[in-house]
C-alpha positions as CSV (number, residue, x, y, z in Angstrom):
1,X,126.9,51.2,67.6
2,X,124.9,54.4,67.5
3,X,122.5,55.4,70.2
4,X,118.8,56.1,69.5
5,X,118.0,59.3,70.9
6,X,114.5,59.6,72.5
7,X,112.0,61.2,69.7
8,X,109.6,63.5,72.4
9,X,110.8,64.7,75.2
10,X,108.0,66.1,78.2
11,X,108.9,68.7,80.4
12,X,107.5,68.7,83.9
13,X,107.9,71.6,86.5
14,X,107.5,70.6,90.3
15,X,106.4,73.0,92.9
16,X,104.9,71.4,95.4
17,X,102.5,69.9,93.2
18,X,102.9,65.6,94.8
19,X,99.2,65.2,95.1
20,X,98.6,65.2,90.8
21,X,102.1,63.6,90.0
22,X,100.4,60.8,90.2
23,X,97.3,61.3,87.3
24,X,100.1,63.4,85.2
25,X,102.7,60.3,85.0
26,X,100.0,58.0,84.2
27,X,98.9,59.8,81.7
28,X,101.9,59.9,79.5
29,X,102.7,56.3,80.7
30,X,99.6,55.2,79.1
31,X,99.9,57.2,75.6
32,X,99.2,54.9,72.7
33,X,102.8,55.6,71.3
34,X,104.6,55.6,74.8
35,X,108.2,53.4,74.6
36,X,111.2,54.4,77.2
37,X,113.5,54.5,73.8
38,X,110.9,57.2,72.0
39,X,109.7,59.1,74.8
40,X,111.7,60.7,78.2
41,X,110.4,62.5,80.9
42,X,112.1,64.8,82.5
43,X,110.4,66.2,85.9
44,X,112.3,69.5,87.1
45,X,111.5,70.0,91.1
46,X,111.4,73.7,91.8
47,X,112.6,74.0,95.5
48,X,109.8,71.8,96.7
49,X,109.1,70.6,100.2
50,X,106.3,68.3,100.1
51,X,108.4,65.2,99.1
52,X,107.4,65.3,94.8
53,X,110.9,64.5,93.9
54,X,111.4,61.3,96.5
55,X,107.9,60.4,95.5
56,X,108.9,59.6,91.9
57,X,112.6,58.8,92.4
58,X,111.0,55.5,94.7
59,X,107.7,55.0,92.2
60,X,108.4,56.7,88.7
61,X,112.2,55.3,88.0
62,X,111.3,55.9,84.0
63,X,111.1,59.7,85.1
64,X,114.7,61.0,85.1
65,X,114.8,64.2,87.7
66,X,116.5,67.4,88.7
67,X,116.3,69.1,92.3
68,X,116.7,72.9,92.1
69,X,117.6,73.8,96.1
70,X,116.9,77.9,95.1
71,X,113.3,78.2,93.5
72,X,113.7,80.3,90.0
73,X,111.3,81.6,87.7
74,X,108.9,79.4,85.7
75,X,110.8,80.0,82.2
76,X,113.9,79.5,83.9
77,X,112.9,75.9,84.8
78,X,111.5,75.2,82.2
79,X,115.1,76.7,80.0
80,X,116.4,75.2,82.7
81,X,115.0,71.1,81.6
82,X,115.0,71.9,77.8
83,X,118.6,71.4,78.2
84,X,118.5,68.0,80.2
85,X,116.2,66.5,77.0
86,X,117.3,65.3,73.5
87,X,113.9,64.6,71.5
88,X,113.2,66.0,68.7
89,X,109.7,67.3,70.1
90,X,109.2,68.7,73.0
91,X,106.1,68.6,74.9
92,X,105.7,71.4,78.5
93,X,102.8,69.7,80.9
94,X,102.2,71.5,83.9
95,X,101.6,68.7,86.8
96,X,98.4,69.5,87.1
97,X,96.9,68.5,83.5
98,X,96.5,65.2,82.1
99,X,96.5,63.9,78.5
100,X,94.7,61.8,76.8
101,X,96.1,58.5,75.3
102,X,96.4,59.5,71.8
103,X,97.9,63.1,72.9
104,X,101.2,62.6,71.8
105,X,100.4,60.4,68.5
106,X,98.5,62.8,66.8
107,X,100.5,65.3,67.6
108,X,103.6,64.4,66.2
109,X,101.8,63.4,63.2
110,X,100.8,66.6,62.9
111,X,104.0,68.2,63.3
112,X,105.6,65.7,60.7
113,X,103.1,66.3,58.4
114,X,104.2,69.9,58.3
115,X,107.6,70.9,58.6
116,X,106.8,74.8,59.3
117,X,104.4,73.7,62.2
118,X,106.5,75.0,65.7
119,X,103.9,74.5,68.2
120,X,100.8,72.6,68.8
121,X,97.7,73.1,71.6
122,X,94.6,71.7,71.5
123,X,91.5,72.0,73.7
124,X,92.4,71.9,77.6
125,X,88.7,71.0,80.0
126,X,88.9,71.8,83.4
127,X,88.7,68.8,85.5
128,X,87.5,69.0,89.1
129,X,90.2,66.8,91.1
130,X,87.8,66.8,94.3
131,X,85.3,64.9,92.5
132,X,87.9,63.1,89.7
133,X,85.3,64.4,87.6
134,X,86.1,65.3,83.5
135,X,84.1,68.3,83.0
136,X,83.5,70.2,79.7
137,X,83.8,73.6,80.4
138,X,87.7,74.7,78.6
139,X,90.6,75.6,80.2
140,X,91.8,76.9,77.0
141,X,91.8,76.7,73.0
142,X,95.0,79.0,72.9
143,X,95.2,82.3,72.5
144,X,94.4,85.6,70.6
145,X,94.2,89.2,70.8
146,X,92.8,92.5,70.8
147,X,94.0,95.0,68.7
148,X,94.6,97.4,72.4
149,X,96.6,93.6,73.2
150,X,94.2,92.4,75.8
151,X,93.7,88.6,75.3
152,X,90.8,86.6,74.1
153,X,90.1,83.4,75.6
154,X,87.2,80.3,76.0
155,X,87.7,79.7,79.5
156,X,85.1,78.8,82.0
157,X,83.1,78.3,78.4
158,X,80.8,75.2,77.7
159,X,81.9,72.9,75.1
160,X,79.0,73.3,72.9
161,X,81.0,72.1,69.5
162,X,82.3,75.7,68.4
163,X,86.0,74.6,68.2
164,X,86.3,72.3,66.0
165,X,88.2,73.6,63.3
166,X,91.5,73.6,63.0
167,X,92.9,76.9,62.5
168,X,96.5,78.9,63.4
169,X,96.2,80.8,66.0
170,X,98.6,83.4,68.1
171,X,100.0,81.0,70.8
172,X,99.2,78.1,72.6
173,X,99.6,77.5,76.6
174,X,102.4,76.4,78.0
175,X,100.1,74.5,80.8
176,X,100.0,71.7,77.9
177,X,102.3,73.5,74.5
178,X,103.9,70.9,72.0
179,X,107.2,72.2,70.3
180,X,109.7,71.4,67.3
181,X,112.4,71.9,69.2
182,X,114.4,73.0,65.8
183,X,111.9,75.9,65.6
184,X,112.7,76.6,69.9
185,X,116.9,76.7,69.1
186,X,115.7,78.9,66.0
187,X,113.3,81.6,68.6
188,X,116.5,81.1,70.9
189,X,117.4,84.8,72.3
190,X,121.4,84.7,73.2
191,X,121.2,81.4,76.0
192,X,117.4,81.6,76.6
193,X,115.1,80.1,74.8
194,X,111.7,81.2,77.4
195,X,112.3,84.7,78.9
196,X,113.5,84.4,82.5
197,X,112.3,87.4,83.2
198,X,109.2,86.5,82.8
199,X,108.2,85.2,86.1
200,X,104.4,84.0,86.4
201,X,102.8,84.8,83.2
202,X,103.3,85.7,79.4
203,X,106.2,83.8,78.5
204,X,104.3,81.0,76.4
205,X,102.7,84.2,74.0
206,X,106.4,86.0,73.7
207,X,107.7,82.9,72.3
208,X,104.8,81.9,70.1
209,X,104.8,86.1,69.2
210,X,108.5,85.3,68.5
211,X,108.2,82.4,66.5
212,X,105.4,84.3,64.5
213,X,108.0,86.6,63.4
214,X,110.5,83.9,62.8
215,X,107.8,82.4,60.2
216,X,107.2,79.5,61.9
217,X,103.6,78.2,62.4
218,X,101.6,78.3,65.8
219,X,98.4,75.9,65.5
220,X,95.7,74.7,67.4
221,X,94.0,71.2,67.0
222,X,91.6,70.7,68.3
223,X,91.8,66.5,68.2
224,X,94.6,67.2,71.3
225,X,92.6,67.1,74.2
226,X,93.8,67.5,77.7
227,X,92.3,68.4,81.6
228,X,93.8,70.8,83.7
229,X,93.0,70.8,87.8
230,X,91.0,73.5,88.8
231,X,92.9,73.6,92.1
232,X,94.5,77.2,90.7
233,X,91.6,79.3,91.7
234,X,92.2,77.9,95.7
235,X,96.3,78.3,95.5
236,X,95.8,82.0,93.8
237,X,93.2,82.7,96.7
238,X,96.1,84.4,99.5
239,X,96.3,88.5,98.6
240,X,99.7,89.0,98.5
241,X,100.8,86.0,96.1
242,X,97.8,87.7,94.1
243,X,99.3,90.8,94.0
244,X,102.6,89.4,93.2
245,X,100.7,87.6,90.0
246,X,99.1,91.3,89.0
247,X,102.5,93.0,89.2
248,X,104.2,90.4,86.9
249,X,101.6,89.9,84.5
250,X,101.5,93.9,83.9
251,X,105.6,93.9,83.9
252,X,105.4,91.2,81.3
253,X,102.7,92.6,78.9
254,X,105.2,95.8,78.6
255,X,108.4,94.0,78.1
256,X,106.6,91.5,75.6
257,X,104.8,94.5,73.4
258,X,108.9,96.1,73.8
259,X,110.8,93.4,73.0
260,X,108.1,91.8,70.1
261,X,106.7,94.8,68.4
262,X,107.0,96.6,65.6
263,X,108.0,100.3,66.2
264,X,105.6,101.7,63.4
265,X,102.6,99.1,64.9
266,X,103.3,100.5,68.4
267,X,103.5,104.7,66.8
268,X,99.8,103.6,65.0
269,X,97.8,101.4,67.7
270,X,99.6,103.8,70.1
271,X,96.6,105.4,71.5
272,X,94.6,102.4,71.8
273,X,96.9,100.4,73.3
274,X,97.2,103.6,76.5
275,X,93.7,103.7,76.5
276,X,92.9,100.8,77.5
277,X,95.5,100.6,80.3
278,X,95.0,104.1,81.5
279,X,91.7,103.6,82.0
280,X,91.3,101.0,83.8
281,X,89.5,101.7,87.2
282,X,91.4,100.2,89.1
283,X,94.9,100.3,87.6
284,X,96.7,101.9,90.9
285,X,95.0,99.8,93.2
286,X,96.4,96.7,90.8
287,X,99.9,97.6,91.0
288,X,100.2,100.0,88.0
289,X,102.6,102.2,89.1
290,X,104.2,99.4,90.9
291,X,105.0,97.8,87.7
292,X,106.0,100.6,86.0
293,X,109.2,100.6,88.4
294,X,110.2,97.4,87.7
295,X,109.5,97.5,84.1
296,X,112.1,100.6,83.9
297,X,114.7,98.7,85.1
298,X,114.1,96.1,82.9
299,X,114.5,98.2,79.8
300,X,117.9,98.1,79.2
301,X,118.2,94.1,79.0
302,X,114.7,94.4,77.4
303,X,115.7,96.6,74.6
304,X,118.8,94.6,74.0
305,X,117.0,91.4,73.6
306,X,114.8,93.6,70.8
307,X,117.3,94.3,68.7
308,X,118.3,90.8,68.7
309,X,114.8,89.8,67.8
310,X,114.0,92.4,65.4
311,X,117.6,91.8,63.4
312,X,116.1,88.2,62.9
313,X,112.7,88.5,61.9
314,X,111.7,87.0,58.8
315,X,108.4,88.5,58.3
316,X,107.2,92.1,57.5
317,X,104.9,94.2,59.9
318,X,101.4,93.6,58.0
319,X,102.1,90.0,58.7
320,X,102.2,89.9,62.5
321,X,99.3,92.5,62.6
322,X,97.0,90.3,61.4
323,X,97.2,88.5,64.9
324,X,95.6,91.6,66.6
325,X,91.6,91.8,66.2
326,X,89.9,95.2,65.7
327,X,86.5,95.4,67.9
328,X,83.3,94.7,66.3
329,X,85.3,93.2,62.8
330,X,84.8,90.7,60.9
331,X,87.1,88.4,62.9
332,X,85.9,89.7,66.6
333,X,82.3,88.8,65.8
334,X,83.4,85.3,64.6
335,X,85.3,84.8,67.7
336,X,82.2,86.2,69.8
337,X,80.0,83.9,68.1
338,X,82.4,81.3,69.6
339,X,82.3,82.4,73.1
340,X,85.5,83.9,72.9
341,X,85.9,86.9,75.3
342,X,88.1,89.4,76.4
343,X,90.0,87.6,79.6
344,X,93.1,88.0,81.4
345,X,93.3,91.3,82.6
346,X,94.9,90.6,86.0
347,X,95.6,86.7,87.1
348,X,94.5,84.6,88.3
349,X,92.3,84.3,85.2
350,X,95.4,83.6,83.2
């Protein structure tokens, strides 16, 4: 007799995140579709000490979960899960967001109703845990970007009705990302399937960048709704974990453009793309320099995963432009008109 394997599987990375375990689990607990035999839930513990894991090992014994005793990257955990589950679909929740109860229906409707579909996101509200208050301001409706690569978001933006089509889009956040996992094996580089080098930020956009050149679809619907703690902006509030965000966020946007782009993109939007970092005011006092060091010695590794990438790309270099908005176009005043704005420069904004 042949076992059924689990159909979804969600991904759930600990770090000393016990107080919203509880609204996260509930969440997928209550989803229209939930059955122990269809969906698992796998909850990764990142070298915590504020008791997550024992929390749901005596509460949450549907959650199967790993201990890591040495705290690694994000990616890493996360690389690290992906091969703990079996589902088909995989869905990466931060333990800070919620879902709501028809998350994971419509979204695997979706992705069966198109097999080229490799991720899904939807629109993420920030929710004030204080008050256990829904809010409508977004968290995020994905992500897109400048032609320079700085990165266009809705966040902190009112829900006044302007995203309501659904639309592809560049990449989708890992905070809340749904995945084919056929299309993650496929955007696989050697044994990684996120970059573990990658230690805060950017790894969701290099994979969705990566699966763009793979061919695969990256969509956003905007039916999938989620909430996402604003608790961040407190955590991110000690200097030097901020500076350690600003240095990996700046490592991470030059090993992504590296590893990603096209060489003759790179020769063409060269000068734009150094503008726009050289002249930011305060690019020494951020770390510039600093990340210039690290990203040297990443290079080598870097440039190997490139050629891995680039031998497997399935899609031809006026294809993947498309992604990047020119200023004051067509497509940049449509995205204005939406509230969409440049964002992320340094973290914590990210």
């Amino acid at each position: 007799m042949s076992i059924k394997l689990p159909e979804i599987s969600v991904i759930i990375i600990g770090d000393d995140t016990k107080k919203y375990l509880d609204a996260c689990l509930s969440s997928i607990r209550h989803q229209t579709i939930y059955n122990n035999n269809d969906i698992e839930v796998i909850y990764l513990d990142n070298a915590s000490f504020d008791g997550s894991i024992l929390e749901i090992q005596r509460n949450y014994r549907w959650v199967s979960t790993v201990r890591n005793t040495k705290k690694v990257s994000i990616p890493a955990a996360i690389n690290q899960a992906l091969r703990y589950t079996s589902g088909d679909f995989v869905l990466i929740l931060n333990p800070d967001v919620t879902i709501e109860p028809d998350y994971l229906e419509k979204a695997i409707k979706k992705m069966k109703g198109d097999s080229q579909i490799a991720a899904l996101g939807g629109k993420i509200y920030q929710y004030d845990f204080n008050l256990s208050k829904k809010t409508g301001t977004f968290d995020s409706v994905g992500i897109f970007a400048m032609v320079d690569r700085e990165i266009l978001s809705a966040r902190g933006v009112e829900d006044m009705g302007q995203f309501e089509d659904e639309q592809d889009i560049l990449s989708i956040r890992n905070i809340c990302g749904f995945y084919r996992r056929r299309a993650l094996e496929d955007a696989r580089v050697y044994d990684e399937y996120f970059d573990e080098e990658f230690e805060f930020f950017l790894a969701d956009i290099d994979m969705c960048w990566r699966l763009h050149l793979l061919a695969w679809k990256v969509c956003f619907v905007p039916e999938l709704v989620a909430y996402r703690a604003t608790h961040l902006k407190q955590i991110t509030g000690k200097t030097a974990y901020k500076q350690r965000e600003r240095r990996s966020f700046i490592k991470n946007d030059r090993l992504m453009l590296l590893k990603n782009e096209f060489a003759l993109t790179i020769i063409l939007d060269f000068f734009t793309i150094a503008k726009k970092r050289l002249t930011k005011k305060s690019f020494l006092r951020e770390g510039w320099i600093w990340g210039w060091f690290v990203y040297v010695k990443q290079i080598p590794m870097a440039l190997k995963k490139r050629r891995f990438i680039q031998k497997h790309r399935r899609i031809r270099r006026l294809e993947m432009k498309r992604w990047f908005i020119k200023k004051n176009g067509l497509r940049y005043n449509y995205y204005k008109s939406k509230s969409l704005e440049i964002y992320a420069k340094y973290p914590p904004v990210y």
